[in-house]
N, C-alpha and C positions, 0 to 999 in steps of 0.2 A: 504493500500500500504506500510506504515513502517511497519506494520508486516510482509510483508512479505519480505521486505528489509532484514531486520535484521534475519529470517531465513534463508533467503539466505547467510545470509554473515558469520551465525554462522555455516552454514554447509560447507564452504570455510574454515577456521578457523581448521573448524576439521576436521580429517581423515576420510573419508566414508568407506573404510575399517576396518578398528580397530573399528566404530562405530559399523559395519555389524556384525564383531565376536563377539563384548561384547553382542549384543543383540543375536548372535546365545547360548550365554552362560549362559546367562538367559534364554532365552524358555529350551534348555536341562535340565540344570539341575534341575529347577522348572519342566518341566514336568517328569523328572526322577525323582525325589525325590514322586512326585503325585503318578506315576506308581508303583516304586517300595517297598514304604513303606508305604505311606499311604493309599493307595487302601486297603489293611491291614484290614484297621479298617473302613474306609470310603467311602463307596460306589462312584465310578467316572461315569460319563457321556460317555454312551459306545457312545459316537461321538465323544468325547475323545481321550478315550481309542481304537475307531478305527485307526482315525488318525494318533495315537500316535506309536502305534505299530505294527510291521512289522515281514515279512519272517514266520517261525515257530512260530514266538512269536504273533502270527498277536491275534485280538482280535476275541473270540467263540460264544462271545453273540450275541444281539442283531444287525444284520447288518444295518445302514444307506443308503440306495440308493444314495444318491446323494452323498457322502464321495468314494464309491465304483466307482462312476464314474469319481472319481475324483484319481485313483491310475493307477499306470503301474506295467510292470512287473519288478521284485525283477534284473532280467539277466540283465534287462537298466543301471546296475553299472556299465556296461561295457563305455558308453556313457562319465560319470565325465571323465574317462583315454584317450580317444580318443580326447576329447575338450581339454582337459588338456594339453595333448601331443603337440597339435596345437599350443597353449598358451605359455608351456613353450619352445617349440622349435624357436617360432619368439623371444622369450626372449633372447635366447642362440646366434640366429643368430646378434641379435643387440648389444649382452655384446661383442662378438667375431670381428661385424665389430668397435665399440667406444676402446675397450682395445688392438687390436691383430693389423686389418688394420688401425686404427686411424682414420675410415670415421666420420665424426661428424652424431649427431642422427637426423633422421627426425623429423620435426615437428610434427609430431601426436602423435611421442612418448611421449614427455613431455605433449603436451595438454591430452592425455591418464593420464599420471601419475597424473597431476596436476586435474583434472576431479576427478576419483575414490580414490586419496588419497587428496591432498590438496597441493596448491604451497606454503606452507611455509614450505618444509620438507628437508635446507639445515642442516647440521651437528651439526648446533650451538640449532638446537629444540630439540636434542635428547643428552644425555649423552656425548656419545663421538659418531668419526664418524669412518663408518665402511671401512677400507679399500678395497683393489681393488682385493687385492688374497682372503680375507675372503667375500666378495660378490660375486666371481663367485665360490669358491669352495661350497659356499653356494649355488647356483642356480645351479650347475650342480650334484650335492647330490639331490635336488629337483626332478630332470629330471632325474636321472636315479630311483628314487622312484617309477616317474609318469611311464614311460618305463617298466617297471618292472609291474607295476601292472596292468598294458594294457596288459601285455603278458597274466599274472596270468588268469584276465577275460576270455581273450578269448579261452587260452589254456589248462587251467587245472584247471579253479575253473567250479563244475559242479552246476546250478543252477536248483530247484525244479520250482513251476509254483505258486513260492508264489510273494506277490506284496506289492509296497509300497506305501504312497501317495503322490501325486505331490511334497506337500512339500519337504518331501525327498529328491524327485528328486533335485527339486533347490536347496538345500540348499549345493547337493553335487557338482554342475556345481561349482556355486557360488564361494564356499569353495578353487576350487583350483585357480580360476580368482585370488580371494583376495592375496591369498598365494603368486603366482610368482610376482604381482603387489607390494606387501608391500617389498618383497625381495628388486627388482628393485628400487623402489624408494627411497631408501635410498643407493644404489650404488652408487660411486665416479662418476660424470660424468653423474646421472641419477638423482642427485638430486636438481637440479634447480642450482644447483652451479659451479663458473667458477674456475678452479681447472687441475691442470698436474696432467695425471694419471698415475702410477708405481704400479708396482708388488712388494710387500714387500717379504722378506724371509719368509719358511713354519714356522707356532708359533706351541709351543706346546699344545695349545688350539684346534687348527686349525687339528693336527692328532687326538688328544682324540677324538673329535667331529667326524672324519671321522672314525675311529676305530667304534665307536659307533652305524651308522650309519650301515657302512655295518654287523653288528654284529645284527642289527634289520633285514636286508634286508634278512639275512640269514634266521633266526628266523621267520620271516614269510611267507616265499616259502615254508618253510619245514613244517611249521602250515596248511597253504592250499593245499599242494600237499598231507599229510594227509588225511584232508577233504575230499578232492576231490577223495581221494583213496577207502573209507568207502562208497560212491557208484559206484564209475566206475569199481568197482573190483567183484561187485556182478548183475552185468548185469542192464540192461534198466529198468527194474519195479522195481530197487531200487533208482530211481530219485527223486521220490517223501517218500521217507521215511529218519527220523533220526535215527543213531545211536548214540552211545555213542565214541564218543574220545578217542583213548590211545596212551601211544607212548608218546615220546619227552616231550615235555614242556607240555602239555596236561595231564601228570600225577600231575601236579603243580597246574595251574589254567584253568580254562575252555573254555580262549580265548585265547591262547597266540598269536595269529595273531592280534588281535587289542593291544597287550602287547607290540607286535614289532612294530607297528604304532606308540607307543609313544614314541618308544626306539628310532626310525629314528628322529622324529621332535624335540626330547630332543637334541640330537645328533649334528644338525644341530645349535639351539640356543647355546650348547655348542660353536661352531664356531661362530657365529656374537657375540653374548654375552651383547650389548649393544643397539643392532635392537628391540627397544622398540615392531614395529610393527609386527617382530615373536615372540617376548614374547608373545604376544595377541594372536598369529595363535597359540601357542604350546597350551596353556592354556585352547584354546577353544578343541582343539585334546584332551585334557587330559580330561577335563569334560564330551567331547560326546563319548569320546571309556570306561570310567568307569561308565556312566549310562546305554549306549549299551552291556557292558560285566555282569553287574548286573541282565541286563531283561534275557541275554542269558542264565546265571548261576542257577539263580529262576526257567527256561524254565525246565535246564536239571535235577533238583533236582525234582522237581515236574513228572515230563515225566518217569526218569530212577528211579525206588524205591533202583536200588542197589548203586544209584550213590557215587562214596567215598564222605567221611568227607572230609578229609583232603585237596582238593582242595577248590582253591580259586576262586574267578571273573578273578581278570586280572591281579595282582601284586601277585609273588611269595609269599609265606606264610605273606602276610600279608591282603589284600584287596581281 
């Protein structure tokens, strides 16, 4: 019973959030480092290797029945954006009725916060505290990401009839739960603390970050409208076939649409700058879109014999 007092209370103590990323950061990049370089030399476990990877990059060996019953289809991306949307919109409505109407928050809210992050997450646990124009221009940069890529799904990214495994799946609901949660919970007014809350004047942190932001938003409609172009443009029996990328940032590296994923969540940390708990979200963004731009890059160098040199995975001439 004191053991499990004391796990109880060490998981109060700490962010279940932040704990959720750090451990999404470990399985990625341990399993990407497994997948992509050491498979190399060292034979991997195609249950693995199933598991592991996904869409065109999916595994060719040996199939596991029971891993197979355990996947969906690759188009259920669409699914993160819609829960998401749900997520960050009751967000939007509750930062809109605490900051604009001045309604005080329901109770659920904070027992919500305090549950999936921790109720010691007043100002004085973190660096410094985030104010109230960089907390909602941070959440609503969020929300028109989640918006925007709900569109992308359903209207113009064309998906083949490949698939991915459950995990996947959770890991991507999850991912954006975490995201608007850690936002929030460190907002003036959202964070267990009693506090007047004000609108500060715009900082010039505050534009970099939004310049930034919509400069990724760009960068990756015009990455998937691409994509999505390289089959819709060659009829129905070209759904399940890949080509080769050209065009735009695609002559650079071979994902720029996961490039702009990291340019947005960079973007945004620009703006809070001291929100320890998106320092955690960006980091895990940046490990799982350059082990997923790695598998994809390997896919097309392998697949295309004419594929150029000179492209990169997912950071311009460098990575």
């Amino acid at each position: 019973m004191e053991v499990f007092d004391s796990i109880m209370n060490l998981l109060i103590e700490w962010n279940l959030c932040i704990l959720m990323f750090i451990l999404y950061c470990v399985i990625i990049s341990l399993g990407g480092v497994l997948v992509n370089f050491v498979r190399v030399s060292i034979p991997l476990p195609n249950i693995f290797l199933q598991a592991f990877k996904f869409g065109k990059m999916a595994h060719t060996g040996h199939i596991n029945a029971l891993v197979t019953h355990l996947e969906v289809p690759k188009r259920w991306f669409a699914h993160f954006y819609i829960s998401a949307s749900v997520i960050v919109t009751v967000a939007l409505v509750q930062l809109w009725n605490l900051y604009v109407l001045r309604v005080p928050l329901p109770p659920w809210v904070s027992v919500t916060l305090d549950v999936l992050t921790t109720p010691h997450r007043r100002p004085t646990v973190y660096l410094l505290a985030v104010n109230a124009t960089t907390a909602a221009l941070g959440i609503i940069l969020l929300a028109i990401q989640i918006y925007r890529r709900l569109y992308e799904n359903l209207f113009i990214s064309v998906f083949s009839s490949g698939r991915i495994n459950i995990l996947h799946y959770i890991v991507g609901h999850t991912h954006y739960v975490g995201a608007v949660v850690l936002l929030l919970s460190q907002a003036p007014g959202f964070d267990g603390a009693e506090q007047h809350i004000s609108f500060t004047g715009i900082e010039f942190w505050q534009i970099v970050g939004t310049i930034i932001c919509f400069f990724g938003f760009a960068i990756q409609n015009k990455s998937l409208r691409m994509l999505a172009a390289l089959r819709r443009n060659h009829g129905k029996k070209m759904k399940e076939k890949y080509m080769m990328p050209q065009g735009g940032l695609f002559e650079v590296v071979s994902c720029p649409h996961m490039f702009a994923e990291v340019v947005v969540y960079v973007g945004i940390l620009v703006i809070l700058r001291t929100h320890i708990g998106w320092s955690v979200v960006t980091i895990w963004v940046i490990s799982n879109q350059i082990q997923v731009a790695i598998m994809n890059h390997k896919w097309y160098q392998e697949t295309f014999k004419d594929y150029p040199c000179n492209r990169r995975a997912i950071i311009p001439f460098l990575l």
